[in-house]
C-alpha positions in Angstrom: 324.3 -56.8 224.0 323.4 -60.6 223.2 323.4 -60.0 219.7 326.9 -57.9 219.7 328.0 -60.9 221.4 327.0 -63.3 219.1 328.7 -61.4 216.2 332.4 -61.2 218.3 332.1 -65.0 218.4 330.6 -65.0 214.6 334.1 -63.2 213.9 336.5 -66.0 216.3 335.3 -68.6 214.9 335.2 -67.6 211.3 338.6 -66.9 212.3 340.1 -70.0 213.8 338.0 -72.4 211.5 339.3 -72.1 207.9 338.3 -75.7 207.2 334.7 -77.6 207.3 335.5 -79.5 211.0 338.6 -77.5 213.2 339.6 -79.2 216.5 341.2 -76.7 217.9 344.3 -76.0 220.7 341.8 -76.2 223.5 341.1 -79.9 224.2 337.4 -79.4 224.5 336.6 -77.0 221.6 335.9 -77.9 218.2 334.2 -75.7 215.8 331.8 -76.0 212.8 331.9 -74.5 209.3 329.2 -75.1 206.3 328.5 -72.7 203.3 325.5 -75.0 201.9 322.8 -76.8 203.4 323.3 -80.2 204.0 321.9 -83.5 203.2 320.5 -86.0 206.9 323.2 -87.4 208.3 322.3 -90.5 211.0 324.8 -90.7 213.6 324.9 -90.9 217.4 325.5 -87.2 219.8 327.6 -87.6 222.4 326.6 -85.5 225.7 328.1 -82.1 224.4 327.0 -78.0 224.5 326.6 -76.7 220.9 325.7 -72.8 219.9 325.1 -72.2 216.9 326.6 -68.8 215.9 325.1 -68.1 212.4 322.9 -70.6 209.7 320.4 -73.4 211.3 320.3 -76.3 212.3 317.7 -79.5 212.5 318.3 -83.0 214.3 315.5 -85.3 214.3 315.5 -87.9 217.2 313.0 -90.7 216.5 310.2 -88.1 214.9 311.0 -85.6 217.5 312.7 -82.0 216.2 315.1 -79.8 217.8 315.9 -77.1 215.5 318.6 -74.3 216.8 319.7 -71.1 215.1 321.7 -68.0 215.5 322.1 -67.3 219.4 320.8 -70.9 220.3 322.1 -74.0 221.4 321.5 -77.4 222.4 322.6 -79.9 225.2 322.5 -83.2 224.5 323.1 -85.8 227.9 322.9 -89.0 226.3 324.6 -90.4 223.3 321.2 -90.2 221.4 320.6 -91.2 217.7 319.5 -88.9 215.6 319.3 -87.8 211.8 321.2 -84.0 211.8 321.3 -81.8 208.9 322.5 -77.7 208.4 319.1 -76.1 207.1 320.7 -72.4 206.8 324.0 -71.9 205.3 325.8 -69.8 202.4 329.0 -68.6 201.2 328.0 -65.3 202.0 327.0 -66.2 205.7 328.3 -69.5 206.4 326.8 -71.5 208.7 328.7 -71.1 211.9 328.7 -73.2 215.5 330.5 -74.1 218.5 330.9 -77.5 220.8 331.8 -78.0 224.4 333.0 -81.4 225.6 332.4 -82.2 229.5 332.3 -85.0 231.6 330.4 -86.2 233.8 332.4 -86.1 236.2 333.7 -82.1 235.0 329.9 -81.5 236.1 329.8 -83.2 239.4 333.3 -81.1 240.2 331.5 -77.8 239.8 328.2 -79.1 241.8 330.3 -79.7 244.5 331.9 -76.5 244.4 328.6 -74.9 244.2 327.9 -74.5 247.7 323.8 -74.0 248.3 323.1 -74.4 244.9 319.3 -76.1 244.0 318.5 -77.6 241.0 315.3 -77.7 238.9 313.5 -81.1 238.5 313.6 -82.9 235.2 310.1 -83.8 234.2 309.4 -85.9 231.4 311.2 -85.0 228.5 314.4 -86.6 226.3 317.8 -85.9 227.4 317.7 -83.2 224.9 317.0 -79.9 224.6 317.3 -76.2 222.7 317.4 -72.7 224.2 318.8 -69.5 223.8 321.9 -68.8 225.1 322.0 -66.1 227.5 324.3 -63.2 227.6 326.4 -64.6 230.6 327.1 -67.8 228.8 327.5 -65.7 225.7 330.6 -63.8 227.8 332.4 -66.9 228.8 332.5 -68.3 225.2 333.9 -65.0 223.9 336.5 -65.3 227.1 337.2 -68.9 225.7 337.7 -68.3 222.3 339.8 -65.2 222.7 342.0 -68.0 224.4 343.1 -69.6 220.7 344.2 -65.5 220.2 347.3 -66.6 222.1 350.4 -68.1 220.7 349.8 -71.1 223.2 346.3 -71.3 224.5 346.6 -71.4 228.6 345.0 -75.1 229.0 344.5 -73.8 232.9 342.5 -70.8 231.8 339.9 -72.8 229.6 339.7 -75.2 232.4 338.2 -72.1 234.7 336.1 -70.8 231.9 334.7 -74.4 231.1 333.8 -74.7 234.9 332.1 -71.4 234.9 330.5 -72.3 231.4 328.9 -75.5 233.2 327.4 -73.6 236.8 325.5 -71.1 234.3 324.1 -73.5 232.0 323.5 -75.6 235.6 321.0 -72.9 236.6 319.6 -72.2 233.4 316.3 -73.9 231.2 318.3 -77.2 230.4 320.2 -77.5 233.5 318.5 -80.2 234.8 319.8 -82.6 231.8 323.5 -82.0 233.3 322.5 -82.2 236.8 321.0 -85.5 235.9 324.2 -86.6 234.1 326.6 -86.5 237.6 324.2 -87.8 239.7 324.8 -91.3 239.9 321.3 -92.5 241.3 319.4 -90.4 238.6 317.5 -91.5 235.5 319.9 -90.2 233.4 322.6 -91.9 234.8 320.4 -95.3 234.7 320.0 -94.9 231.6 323.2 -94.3 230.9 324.5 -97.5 231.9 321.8 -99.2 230.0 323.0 -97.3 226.3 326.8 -98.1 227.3 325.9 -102.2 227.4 323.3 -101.5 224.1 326.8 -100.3 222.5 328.8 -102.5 223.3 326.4 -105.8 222.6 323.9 -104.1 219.5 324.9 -106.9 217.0 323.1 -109.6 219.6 319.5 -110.1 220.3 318.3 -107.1 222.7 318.7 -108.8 226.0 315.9 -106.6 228.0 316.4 -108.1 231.3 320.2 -107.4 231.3 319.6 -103.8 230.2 317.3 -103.6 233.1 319.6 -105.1 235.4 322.0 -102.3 234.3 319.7 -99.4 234.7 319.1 -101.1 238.5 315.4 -100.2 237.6 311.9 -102.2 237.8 310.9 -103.4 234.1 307.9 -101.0 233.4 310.2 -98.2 235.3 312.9 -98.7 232.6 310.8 -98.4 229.3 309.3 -95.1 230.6 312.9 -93.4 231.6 314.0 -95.1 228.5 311.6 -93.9 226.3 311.0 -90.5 227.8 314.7 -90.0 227.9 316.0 -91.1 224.0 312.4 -90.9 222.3 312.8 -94.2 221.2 312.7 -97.6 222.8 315.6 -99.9 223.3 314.7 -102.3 220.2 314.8 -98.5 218.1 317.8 -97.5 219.4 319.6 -100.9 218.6 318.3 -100.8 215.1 320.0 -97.4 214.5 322.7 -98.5 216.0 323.1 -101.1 213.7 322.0 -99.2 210.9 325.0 -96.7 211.4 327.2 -99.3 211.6 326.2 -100.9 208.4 326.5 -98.3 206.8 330.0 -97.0 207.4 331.1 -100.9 206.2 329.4 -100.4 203.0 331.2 -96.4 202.4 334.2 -97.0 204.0 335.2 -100.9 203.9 333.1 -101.6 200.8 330.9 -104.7 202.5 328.2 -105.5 200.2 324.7 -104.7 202.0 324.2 -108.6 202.6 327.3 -108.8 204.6 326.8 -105.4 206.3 323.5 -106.6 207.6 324.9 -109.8 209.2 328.1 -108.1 210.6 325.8 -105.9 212.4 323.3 -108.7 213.8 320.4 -109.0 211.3 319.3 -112.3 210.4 317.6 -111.3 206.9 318.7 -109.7 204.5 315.4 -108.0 203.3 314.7 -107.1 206.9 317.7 -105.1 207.2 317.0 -103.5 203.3 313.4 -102.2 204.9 315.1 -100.8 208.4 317.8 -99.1 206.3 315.0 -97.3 203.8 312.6 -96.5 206.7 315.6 -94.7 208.6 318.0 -93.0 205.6 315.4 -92.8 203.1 316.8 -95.1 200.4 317.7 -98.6 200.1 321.2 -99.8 200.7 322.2 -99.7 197.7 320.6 -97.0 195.9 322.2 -94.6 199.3 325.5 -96.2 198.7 325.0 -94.9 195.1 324.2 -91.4 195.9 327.1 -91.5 198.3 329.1 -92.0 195.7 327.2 -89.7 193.4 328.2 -86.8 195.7 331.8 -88.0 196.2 332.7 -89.8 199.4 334.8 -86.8 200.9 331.6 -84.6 201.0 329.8 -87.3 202.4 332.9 -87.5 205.0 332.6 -83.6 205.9 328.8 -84.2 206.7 329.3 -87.0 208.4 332.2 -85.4 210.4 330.0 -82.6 211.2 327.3 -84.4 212.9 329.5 -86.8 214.5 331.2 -85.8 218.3 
């Protein structure tokens, strides 16, 4: 049953996504179309659900994998940096995939409308996580997308399937990462506010204490939830950060690398030219080169794939 499932949503979304990226008439659904592999992208997930429906694909956060094929998805709770990249796609079986948008708060609406319901511990592990998608879920998503069948998608309708999307993947393996999400007092939620004020401040020196007075944790309490949760500690996560940042000046607003290190807070040059080659694989200007080598609207598509 799972796997005539799967194909029905194969089908709608092949469908309703003609083009690479489709955001379609539901406010919370975009889908995902590749015919070739693709090459690492570096960019940040956004808490989000994504199945993939046919092909593969890999993200790497820090040197941790999550690979997810046909009938799997992932949920992602924190925005978390990591290099994504389609390993299985062709024109004769494009690579496929769905993403769901919630809230916090969406989540938090269905737990309290869940009267008796228990949730599963989160032990250590990142705010990340694959798993295959079970025939329940499987339902709801072909429910959903028959929705974009309609001349005007009932925005009231998706809302009721979204809901019942979120309280089964509450209660299934990687529940625990959205529970942790609406509860305000949880690690996830610490941690949370500690990656909103690394956002907004990552072109300054990392201010440890203030991230900690964020979190509302003890110091050595922070680094483990921190680390456990992103697989990277704060100092890591501000270098991608900065890193992604750089980069898109350099493709898109043609900085030099120079300028693109010291607009996004690095105080040499060279420093910034060995961060950059660690993390993308090239230096600056040698990756701008083969950005350019592939032609910047591919590079948009892949970047536009990765990025939610």
């Amino acid at each position: 049953m799972a796997s005539e499932l799967c194909q029905t949503l194969q089908q709608a979304v092949s469908r309703h996504c003609v083009d690479k990226v489709t955001k379609t008439a539901l406010e919370s659904v975009t889908l995902y179309r590749a015919e070739s592999p693709t090459d690492p992208v570096l960019v940040v997930y956004e808490p989000r659900f994504y199945v993939v429906l046919q092909g593969q694909k890999t993200l790497l956060l820090n040197d941790q994998p999550f690979t997810y094929g046909e009938g799997e998805y992932l949920i992602s709770g924190l925005e978390l940096p990591v290099s994504g990249r389609i390993t299985r796609a062709s024109l004769q079986k494009p690579y496929l995939a769905l993403c769901l948008s919630f809230s916090p708060a969406e989540i938090d609406a269905v737990l309290q409308k869940s009267v008796g319901f228990v949730h599963k511990p989160m032990h250590s592990r990142p705010a990340m996580g694959v798993s295959e998608t079970s025939v329940v879920v499987m339902e709801a998503l072909v429910r959903l997308m028959a929705l974009l069948d309609d001349d005007e998608p009932s925005p009231f309708l998706a809302e009721l399937i979204k809901m019942e999307l979120l309280y089964r993947l509450l209660q299934e393996e990687q529940g625990p990462i959205l529970y942790g999400m609406a509860r305000e007092q949880s690690d996830v939620a610490r941690i949370t506010k500690a990656l909103d004020c690394l956002k907004e401040h990552f072109r300054e020196p990392c201010e440890i204490g203030a991230l900690v007075a964020q979190a509302g944790m003890g110091h050595s309490q922070f680094y483990k939830h921190f680390k456990m949760l992103t697989g990277m500690t704060p100092v890591q996560y501000r270098t991608r950060l900065r890193l992604q940042e750089a980069r898109r000046l350099m493709v898109w607003e043609g900085s030099k690398a120079a300028d693109a290190a010291f607009a996004v807070g690095y105080e040499s040059p060279s420093h910034f030219s060995r961060d950059y080659r660690k993390i993308f694989g090239r230096p600056p200007h040698a990756d701008l080169a083969f950005i350019c080598s592939i032609g910047v609207e591919r590079y948009s598509a892949l970047h536009e794939e990765v990025w939610r």
